[in-house]
Backbone as CSV, one residue per row, in Angstrom:
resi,resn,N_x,N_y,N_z,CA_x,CA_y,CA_z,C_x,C_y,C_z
1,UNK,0.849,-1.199,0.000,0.000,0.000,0.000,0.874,1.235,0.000
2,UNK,0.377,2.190,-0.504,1.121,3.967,-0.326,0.516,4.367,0.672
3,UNK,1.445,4.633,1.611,0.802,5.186,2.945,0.723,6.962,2.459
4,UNK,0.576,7.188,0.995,0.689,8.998,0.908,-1.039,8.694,0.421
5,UNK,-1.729,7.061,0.234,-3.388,7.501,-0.604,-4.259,6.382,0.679
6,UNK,-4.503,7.619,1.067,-5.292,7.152,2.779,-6.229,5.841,2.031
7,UNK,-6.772,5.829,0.995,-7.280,5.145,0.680,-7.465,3.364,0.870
8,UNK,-6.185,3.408,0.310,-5.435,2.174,0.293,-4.770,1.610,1.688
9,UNK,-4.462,2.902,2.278,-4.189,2.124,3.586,-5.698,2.093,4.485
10,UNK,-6.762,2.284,4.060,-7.865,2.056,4.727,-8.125,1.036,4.319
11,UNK,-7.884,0.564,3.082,-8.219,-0.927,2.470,-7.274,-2.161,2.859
12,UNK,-6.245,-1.420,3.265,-5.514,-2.164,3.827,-5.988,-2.789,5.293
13,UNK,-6.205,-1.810,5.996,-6.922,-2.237,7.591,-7.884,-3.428,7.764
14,UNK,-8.767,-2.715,6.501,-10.155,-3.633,6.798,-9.706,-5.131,6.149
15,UNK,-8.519,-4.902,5.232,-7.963,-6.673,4.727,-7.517,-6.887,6.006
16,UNK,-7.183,-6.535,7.006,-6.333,-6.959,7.912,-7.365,-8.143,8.889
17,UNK,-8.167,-7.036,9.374,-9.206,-7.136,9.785,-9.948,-8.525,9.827
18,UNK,-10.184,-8.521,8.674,-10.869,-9.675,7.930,-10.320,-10.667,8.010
19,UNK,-8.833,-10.911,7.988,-8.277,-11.880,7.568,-7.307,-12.610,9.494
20,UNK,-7.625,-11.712,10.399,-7.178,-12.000,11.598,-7.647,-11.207,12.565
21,UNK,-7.611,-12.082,14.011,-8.197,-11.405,15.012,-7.182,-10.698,15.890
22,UNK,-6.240,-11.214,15.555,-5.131,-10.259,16.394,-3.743,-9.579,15.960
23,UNK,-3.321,-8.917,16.040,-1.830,-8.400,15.780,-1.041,-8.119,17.162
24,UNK,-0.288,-8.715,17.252,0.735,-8.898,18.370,1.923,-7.463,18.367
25,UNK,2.676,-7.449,16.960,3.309,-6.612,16.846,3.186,-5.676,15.831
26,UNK,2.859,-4.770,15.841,2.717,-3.581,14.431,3.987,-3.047,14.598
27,UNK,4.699,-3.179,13.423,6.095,-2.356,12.872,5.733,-1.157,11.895
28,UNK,5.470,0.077,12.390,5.249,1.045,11.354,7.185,1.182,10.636
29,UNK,7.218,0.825,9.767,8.798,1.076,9.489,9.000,1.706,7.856
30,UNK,7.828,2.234,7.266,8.143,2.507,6.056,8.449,4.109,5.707
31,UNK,8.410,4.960,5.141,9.092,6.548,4.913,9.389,6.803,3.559
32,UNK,8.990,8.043,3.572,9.449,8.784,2.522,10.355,9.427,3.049
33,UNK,11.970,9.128,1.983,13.147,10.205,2.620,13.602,11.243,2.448
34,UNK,15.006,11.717,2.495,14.853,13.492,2.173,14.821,13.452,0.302
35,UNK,13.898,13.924,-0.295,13.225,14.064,-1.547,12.867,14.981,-1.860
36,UNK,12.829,15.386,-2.732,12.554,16.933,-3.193,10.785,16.529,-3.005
37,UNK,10.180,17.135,-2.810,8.575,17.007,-2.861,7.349,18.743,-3.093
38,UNK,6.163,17.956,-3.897,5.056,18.788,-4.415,4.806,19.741,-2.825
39,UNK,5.761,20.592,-2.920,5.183,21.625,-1.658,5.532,23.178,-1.523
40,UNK,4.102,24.153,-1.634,2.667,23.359,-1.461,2.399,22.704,-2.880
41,UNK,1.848,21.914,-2.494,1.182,20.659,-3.100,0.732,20.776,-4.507
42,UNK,0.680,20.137,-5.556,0.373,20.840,-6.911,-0.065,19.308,-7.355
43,UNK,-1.256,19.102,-6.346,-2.228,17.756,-7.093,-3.388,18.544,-7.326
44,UNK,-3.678,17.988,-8.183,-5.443,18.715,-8.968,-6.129,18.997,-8.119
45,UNK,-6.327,18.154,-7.021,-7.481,18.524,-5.675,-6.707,18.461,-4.675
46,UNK,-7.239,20.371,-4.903,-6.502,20.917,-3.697,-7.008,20.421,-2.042
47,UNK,-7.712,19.677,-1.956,-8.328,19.405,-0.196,-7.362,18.259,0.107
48,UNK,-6.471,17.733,-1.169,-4.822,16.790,-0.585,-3.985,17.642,-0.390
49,UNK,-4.054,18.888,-0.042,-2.470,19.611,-0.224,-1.826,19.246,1.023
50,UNK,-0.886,18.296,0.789,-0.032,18.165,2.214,1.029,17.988,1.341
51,UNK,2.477,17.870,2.296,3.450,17.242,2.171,3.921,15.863,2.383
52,UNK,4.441,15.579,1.301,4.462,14.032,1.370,5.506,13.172,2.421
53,UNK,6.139,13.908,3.237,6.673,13.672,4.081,5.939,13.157,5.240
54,UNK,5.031,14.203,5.725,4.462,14.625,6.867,3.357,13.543,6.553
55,UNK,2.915,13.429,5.087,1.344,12.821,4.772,1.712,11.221,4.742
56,UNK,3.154,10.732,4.191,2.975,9.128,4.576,4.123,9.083,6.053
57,UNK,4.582,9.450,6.339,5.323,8.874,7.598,4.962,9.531,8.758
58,UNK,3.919,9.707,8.905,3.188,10.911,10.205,1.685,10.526,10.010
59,UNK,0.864,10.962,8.890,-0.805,10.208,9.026,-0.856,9.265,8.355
60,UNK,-0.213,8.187,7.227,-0.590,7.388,6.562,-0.578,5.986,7.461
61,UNK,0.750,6.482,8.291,0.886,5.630,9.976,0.478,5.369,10.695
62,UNK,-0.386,6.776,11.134,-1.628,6.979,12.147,-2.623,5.866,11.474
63,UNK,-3.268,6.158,10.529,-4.249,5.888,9.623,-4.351,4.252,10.013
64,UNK,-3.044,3.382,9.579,-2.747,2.491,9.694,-3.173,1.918,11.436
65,UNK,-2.482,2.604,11.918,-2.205,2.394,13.642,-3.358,1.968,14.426
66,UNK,-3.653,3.435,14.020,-5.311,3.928,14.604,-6.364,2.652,14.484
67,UNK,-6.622,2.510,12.967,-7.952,1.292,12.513,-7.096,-0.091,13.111
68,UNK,-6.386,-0.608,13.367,-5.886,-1.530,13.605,-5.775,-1.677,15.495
69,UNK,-5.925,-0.297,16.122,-6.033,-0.302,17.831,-6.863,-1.180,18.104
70,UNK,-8.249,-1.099,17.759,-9.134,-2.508,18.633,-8.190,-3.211,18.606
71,UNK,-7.966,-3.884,17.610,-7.519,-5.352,17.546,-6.363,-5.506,18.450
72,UNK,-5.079,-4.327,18.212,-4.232,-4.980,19.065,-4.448,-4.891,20.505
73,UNK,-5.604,-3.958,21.114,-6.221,-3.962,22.639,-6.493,-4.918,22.852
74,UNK,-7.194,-5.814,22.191,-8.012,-6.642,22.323,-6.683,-7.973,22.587
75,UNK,-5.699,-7.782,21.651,-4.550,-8.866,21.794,-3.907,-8.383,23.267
76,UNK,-3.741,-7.136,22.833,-2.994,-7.214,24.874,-3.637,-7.823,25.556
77,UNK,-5.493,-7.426,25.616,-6.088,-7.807,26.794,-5.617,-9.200,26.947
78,UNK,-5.859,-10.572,26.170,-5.588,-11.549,25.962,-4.524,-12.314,26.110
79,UNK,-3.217,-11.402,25.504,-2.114,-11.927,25.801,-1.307,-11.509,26.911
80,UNK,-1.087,-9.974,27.122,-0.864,-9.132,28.022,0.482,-8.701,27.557
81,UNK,1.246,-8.899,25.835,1.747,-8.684,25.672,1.754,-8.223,24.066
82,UNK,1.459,-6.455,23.975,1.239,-6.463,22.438,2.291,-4.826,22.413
83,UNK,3.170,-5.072,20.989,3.894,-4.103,20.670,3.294,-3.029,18.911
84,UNK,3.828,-1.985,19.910,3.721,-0.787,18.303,5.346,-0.888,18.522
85,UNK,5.489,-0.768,17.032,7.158,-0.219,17.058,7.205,1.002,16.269
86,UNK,7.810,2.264,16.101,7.353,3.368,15.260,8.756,3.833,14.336
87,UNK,8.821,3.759,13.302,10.858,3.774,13.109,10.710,5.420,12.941
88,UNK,11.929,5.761,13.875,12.253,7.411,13.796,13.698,7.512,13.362
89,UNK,14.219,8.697,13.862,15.719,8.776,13.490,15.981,9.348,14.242
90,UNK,17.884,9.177,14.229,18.528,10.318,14.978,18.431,11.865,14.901
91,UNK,17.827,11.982,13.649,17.799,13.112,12.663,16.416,13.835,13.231
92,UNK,15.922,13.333,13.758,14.890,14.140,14.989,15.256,14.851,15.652
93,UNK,16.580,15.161,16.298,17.431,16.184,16.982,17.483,17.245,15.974
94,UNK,17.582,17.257,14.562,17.952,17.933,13.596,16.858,19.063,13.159
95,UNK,15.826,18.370,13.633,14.266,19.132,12.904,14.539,20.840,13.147
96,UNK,14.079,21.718,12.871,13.874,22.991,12.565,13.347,23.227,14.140
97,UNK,14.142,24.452,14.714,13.866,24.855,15.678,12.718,25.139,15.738
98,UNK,11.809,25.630,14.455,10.566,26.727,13.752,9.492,25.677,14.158
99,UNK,9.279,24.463,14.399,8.741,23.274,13.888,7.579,23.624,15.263
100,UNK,6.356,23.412,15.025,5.514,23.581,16.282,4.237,22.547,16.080
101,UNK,3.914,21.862,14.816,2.766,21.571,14.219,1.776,22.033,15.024
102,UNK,1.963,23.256,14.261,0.277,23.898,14.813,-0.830,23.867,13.533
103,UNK,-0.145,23.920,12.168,-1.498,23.734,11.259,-1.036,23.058,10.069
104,UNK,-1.740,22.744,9.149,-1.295,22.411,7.500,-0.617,23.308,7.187
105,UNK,-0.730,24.215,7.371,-0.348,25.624,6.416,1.420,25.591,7.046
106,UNK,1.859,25.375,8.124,2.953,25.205,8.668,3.353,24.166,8.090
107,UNK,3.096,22.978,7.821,3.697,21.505,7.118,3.477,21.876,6.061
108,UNK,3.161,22.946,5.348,3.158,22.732,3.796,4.154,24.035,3.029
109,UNK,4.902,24.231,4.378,5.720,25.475,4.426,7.032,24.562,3.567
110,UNK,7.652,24.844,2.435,8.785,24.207,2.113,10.159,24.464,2.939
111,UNK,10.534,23.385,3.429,12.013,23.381,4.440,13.240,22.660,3.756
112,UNK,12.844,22.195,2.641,13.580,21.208,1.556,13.755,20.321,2.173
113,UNK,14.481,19.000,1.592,13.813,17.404,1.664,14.981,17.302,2.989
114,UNK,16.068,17.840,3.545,16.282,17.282,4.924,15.449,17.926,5.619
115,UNK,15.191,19.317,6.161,14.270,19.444,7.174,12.643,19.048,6.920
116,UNK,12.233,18.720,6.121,10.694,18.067,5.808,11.284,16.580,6.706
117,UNK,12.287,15.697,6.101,12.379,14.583,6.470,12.525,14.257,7.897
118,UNK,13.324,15.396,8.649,13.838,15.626,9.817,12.422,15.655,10.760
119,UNK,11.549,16.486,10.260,10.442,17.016,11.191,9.726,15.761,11.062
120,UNK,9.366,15.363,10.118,8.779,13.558,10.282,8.805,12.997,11.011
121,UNK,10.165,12.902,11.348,10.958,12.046,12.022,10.734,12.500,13.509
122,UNK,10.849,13.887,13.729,10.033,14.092,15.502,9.303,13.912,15.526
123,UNK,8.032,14.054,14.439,6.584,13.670,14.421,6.610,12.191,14.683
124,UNK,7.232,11.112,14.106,7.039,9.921,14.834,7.556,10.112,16.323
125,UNK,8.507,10.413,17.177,9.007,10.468,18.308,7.996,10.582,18.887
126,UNK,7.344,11.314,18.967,6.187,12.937,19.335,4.888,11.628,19.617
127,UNK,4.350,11.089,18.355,3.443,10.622,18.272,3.622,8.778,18.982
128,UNK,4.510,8.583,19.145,4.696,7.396,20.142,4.681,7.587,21.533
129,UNK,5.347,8.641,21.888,5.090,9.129,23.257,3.497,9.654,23.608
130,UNK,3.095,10.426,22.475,1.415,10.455,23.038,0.338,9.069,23.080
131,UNK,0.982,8.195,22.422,0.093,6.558,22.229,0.455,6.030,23.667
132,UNK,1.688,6.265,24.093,2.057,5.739,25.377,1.355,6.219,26.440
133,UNK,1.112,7.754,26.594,-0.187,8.316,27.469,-1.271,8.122,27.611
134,UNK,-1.639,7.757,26.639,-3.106,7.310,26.294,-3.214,6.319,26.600
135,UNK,-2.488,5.229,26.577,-2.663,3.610,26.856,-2.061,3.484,28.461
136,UNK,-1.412,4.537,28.951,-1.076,4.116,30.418,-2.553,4.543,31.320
137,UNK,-2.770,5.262,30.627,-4.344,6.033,31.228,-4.880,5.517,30.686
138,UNK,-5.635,4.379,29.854,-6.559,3.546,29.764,-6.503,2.418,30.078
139,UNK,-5.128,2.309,31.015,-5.046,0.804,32.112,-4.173,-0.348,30.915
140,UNK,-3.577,0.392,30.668,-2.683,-0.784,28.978,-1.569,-0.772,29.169
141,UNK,-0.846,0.170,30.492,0.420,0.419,30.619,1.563,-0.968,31.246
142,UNK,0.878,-1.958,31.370,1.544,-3.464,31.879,1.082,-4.113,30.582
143,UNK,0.454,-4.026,29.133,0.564,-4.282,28.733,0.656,-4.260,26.961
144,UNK,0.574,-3.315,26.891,0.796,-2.607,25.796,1.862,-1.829,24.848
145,UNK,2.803,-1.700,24.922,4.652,-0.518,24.972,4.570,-0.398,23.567
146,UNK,4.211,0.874,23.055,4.966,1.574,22.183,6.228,2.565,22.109
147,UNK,6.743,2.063,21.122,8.225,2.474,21.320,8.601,3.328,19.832
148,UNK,9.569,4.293,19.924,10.271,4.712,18.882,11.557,4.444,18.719
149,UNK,12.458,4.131,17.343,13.492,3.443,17.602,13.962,4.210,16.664
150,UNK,15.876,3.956,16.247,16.586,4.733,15.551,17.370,3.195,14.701
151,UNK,17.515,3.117,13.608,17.728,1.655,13.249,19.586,2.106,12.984
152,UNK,19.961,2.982,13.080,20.985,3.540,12.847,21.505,3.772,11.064
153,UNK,22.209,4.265,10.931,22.159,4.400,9.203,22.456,3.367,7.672
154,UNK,21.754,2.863,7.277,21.554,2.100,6.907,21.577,2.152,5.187
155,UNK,22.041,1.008,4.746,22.599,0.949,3.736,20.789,0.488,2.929
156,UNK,20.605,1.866,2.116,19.196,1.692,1.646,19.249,2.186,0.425
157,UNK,18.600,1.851,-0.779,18.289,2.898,-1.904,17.577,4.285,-1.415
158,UNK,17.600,4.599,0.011,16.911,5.830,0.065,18.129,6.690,0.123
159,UNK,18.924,6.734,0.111,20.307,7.082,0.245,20.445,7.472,-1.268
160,UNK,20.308,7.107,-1.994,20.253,7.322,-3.668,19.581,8.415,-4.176
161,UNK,18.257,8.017,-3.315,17.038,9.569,-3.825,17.809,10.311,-2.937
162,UNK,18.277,10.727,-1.586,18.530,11.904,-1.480,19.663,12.610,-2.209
163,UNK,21.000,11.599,-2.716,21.716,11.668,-3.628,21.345,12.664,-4.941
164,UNK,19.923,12.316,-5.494,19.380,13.015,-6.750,18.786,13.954,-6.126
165,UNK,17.745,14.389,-5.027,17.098,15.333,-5.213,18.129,16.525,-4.715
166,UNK,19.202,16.107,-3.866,20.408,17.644,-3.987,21.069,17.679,-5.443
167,UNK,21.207,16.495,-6.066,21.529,17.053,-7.321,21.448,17.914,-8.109
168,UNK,19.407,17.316,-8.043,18.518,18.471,-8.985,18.407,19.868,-7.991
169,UNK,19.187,19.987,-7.040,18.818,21.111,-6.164,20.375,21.857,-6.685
170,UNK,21.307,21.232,-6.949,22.544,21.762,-6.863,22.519,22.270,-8.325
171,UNK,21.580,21.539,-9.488,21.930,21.680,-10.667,20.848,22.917,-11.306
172,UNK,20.045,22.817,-10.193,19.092,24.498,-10.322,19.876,25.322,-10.322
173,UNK,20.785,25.381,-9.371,21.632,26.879,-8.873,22.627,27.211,-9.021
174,UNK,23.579,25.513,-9.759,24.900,26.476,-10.436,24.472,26.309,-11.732
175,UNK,23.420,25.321,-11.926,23.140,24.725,-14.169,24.318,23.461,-14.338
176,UNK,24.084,23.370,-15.274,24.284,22.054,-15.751,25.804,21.796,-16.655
177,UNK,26.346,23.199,-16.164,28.042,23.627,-16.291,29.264,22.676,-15.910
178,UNK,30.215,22.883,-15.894,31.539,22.109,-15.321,31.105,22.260,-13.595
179,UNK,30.740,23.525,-13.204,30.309,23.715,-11.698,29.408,22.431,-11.509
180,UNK,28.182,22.891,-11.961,27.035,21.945,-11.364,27.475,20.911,-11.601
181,UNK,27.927,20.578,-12.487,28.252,18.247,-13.387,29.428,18.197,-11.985
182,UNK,30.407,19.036,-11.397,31.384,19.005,-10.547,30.355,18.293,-9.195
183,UNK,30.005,19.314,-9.482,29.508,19.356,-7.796,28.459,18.494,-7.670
184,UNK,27.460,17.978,-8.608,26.714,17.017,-8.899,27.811,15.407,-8.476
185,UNK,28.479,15.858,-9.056,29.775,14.279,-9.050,29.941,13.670,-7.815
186,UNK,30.412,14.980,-6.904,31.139,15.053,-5.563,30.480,14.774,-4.409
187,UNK,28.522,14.856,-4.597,27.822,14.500,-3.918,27.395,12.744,-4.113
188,UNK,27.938,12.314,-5.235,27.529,11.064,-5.482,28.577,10.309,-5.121
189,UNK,29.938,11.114,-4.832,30.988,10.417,-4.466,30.920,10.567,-2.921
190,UNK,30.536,11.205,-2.472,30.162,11.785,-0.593,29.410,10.111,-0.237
191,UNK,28.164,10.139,-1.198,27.130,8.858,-0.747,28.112,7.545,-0.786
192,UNK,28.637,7.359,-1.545,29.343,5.840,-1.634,30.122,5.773,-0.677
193,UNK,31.498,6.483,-0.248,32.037,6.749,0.705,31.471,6.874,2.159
194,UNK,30.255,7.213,2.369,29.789,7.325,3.522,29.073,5.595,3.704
195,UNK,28.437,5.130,2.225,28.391,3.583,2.756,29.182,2.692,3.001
196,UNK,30.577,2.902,2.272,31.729,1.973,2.635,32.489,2.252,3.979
197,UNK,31.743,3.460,4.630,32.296,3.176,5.782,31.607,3.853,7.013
198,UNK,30.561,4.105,7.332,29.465,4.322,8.035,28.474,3.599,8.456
199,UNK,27.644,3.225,7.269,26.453,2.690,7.027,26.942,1.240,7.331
200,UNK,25.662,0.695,8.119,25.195,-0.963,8.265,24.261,-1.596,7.183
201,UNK,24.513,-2.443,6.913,23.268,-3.520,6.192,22.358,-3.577,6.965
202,UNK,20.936,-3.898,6.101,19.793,-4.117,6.798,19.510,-5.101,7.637
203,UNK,20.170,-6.210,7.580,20.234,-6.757,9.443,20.156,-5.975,10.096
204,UNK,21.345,-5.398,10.576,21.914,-4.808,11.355,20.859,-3.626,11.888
205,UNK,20.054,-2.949,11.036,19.146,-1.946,10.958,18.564,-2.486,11.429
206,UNK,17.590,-3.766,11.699,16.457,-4.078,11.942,16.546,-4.482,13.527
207,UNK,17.868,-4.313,14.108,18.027,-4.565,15.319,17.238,-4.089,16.380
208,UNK,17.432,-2.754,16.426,16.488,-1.879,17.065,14.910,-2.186,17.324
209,UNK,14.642,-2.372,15.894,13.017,-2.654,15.579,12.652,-3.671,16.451
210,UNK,13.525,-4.733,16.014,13.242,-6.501,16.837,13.284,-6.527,18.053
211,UNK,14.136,-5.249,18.462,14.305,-5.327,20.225,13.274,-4.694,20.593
212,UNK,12.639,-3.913,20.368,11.280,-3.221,20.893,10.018,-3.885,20.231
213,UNK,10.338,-4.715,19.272,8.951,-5.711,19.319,9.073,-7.246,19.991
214,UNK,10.253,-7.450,19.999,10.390,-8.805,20.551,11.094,-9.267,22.067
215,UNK,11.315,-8.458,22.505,12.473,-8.690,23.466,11.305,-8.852,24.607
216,UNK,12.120,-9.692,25.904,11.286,-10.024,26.794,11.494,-8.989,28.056
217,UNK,12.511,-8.150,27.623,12.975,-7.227,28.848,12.088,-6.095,28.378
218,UNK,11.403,-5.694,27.427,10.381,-4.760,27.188,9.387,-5.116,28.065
219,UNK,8.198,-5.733,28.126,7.891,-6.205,28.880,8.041,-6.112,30.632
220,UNK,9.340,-7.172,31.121,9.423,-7.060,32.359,9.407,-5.622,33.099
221,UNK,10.672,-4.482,32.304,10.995,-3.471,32.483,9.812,-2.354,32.021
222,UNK,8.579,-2.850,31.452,7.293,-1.760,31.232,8.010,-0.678,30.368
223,UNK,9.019,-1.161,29.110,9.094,-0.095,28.666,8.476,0.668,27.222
224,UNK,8.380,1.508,27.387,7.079,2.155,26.642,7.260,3.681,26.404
225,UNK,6.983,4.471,25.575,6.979,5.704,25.028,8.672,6.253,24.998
226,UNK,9.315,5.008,24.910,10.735,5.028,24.905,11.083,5.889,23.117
227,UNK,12.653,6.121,23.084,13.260,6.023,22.424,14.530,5.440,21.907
228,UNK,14.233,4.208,21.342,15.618,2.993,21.486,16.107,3.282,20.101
229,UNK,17.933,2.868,20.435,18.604,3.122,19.105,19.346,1.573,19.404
230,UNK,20.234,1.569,18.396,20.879,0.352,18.065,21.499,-0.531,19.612
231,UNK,21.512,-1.842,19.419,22.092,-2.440,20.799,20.540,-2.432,21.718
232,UNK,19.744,-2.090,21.608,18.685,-2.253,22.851,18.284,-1.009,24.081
233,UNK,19.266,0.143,22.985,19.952,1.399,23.970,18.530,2.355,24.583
234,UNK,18.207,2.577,25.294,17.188,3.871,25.554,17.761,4.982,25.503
235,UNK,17.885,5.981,24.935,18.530,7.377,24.920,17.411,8.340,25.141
236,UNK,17.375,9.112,25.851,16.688,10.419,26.040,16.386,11.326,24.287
237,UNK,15.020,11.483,23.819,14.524,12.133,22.767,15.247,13.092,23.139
238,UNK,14.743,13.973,21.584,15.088,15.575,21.567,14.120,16.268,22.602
239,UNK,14.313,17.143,23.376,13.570,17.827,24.384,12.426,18.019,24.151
240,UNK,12.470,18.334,22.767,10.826,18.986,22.321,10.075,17.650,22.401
241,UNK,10.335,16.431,22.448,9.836,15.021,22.500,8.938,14.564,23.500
242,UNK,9.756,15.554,24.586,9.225,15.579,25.580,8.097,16.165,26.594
243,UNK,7.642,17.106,25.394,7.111,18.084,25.456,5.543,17.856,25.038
244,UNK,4.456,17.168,26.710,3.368,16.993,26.171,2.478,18.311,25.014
245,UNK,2.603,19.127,25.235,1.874,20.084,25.005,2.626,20.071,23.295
246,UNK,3.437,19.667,22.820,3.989,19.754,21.527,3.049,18.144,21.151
247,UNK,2.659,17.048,21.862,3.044,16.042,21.411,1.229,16.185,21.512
248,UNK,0.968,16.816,22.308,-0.680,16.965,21.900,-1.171,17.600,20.526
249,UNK,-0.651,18.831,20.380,-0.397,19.337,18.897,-0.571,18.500,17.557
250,UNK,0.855,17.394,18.170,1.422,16.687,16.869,0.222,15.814,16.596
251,UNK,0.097,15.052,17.927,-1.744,13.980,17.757,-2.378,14.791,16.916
252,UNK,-3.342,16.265,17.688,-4.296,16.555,17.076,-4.422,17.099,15.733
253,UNK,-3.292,17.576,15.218,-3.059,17.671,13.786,-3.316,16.840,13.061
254,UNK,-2.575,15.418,13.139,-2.855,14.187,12.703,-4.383,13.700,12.366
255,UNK,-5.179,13.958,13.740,-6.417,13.541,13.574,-6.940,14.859,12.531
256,UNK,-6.528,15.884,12.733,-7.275,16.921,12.018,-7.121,16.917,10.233
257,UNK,-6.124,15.787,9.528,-5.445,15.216,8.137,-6.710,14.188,8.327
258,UNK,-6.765,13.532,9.190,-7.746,12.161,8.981,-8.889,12.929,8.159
259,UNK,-9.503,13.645,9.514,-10.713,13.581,9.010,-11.294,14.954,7.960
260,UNK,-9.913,15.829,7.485,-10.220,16.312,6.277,-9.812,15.401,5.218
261,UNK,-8.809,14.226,5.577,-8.834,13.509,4.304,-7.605,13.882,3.470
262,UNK,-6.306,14.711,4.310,-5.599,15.508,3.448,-4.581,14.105,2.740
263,UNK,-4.076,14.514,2.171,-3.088,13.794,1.673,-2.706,13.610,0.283
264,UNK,-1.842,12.721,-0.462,-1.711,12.889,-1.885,-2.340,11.735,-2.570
265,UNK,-3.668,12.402,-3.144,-4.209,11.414,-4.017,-3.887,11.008,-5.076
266,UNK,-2.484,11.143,-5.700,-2.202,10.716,-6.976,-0.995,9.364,-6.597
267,UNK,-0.777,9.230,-5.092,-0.260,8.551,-4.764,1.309,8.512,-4.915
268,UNK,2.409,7.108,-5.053,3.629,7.549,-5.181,4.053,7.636,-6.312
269,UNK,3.422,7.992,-7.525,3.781,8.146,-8.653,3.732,9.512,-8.770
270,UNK,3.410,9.992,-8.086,3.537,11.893,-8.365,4.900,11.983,-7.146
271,UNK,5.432,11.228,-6.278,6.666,11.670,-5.739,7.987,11.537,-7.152
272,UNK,8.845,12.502,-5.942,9.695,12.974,-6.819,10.585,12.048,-6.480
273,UNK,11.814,11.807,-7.210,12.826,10.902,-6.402,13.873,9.791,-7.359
274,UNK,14.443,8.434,-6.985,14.590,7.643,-7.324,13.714,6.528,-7.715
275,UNK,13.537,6.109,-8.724,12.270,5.397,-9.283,12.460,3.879,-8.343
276,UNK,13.737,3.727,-7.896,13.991,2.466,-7.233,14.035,2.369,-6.076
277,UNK,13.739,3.534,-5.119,13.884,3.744,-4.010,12.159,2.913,-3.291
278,UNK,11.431,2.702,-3.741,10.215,2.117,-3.037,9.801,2.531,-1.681
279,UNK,9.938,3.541,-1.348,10.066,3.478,0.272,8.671,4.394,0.897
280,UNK,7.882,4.647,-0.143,6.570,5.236,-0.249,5.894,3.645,0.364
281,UNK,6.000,2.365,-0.199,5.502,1.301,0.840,5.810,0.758,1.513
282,UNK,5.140,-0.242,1.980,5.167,-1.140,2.451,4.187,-2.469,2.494
């Protein structure tokens, strides 16, 4: 499904639905990365104008999350052991000081494809810590733990699209000269170099994830509205993370996309990007 055409991930739910009574672990782990993107928005119907950042890795998530809560309540009640996992980044420290989600009109403000991607990325933080409030205050807190995790940097074709969309950003502003083809080069030589010696394989990435959906010390230790990075680590969010009154915001925005319906109805064929990068699903 494209978590950017609410549609489909509503069709997705109700297949879910249908086809099982419980979900034990929900892994929200899919994203759009830093990408050049339609913002503001330039789909035919204007009542989608969002950013495609904000619209699949922030509500297409929710969307997902949300229609799928009975069921996994219903599995805690039963089992007494049911996980959300939410994938964020380190790059949540990074987000725009400016960042408040107070309306659409603020998310549809262009920050270019790292700070769009960045603010996402607190928006998941943000929005795991408010699921965790909600479920400790509806008596779910022994059994329920949503968590946000950092998979650490990872050897992905999303690494490629951000590769091109500074390209096409670099090749706007010097042209398509010895400068720009230079400097175009030097960023494609930055990416390889940073995977041959930075970046982990996707094992290795998925560590994080597996430890906050699978581990038995989640559980014993009640941990929940955490932020885990590689190794099983809990690290303290970015401050603003912490910050109910930001993280109420971030919820009610979310719900306020639901139920106008915002998002991109032309789906991931109107994103901009690497055609091989896939990372619009899951």
């Amino acid at each position: 499904m494209d978590l950017g055409d609410y549609d489909t991930v509503k069709a997705t739910v109700e297949k879910i639905k249908k086809e099982t009574d419980r979900v034990d672990i929900l892994n929200c782990s899919a994203a759009i990365g830093m990408y050049t993107t339609d913002v503001p928005s330039t789909t035919l119907d204007k009542k989608h104008a969002l950013d495609r950042h904000f619209a699949c890795n922030n509500v297409g998530h929710a969307i997902l999350t949300q229609g799928l809560l009975p069921m996994i309540k219903s599995t805690a009640q039963k089992t007494g052991d049911a996980r959300i996992v939410i994938m964020a980044s380190n790059l949540h420290f990074s987000a725009s000081s400016d960042v408040k989600f107070a309306s659409v009109d603020e998310i549809n403000t262009s920050l270019g494809p790292t700070l769009q991607y960045n603010r996402s990325k607190l928006g998941n933080v943000l929005y795991a810590k408010k699921l965790e409030r909600m479920f400790r205050s509806e008596g779910f807190g022994d059994k329920l733990f949503v968590n946000s995790i950092h998979p650490g940097v990872v050897k992905t074709a999303q690494q490629d699209g951000v590769v091109e969309s500074y390209q096409k950003i670099v090749k706007e502003n010097l042209g398509e000269g010895v400068i720009g083809n230079a400097a175009s080069t030097a960023l494609a030589g930055a990416n390889q170099a940073m995977r041959m010696v930075a970046e982990v394989d996707s094992p290795q990435g998925a560590l994080s994830a597996l430890f906050a959906g699978t581990a038995e010390e989640v559980k014993e230790r009640k941990i929940s509205g955490e932020y885990i990075i590689p190794n099983g680590t809990i690290q303290q969010a970015d401050k603003r993370a912490l910050d109910e009154g930001m993280q109420d915001r971030l919820y009610n925005l979310i719900q306020e996309c639901i139920e106008k319906d915002l998002g991109n109805a032309q789906g991931a064929d109107h994103q901009e990007g690497s055609t091989a990068r896939g990372n619009a699903t899951i």
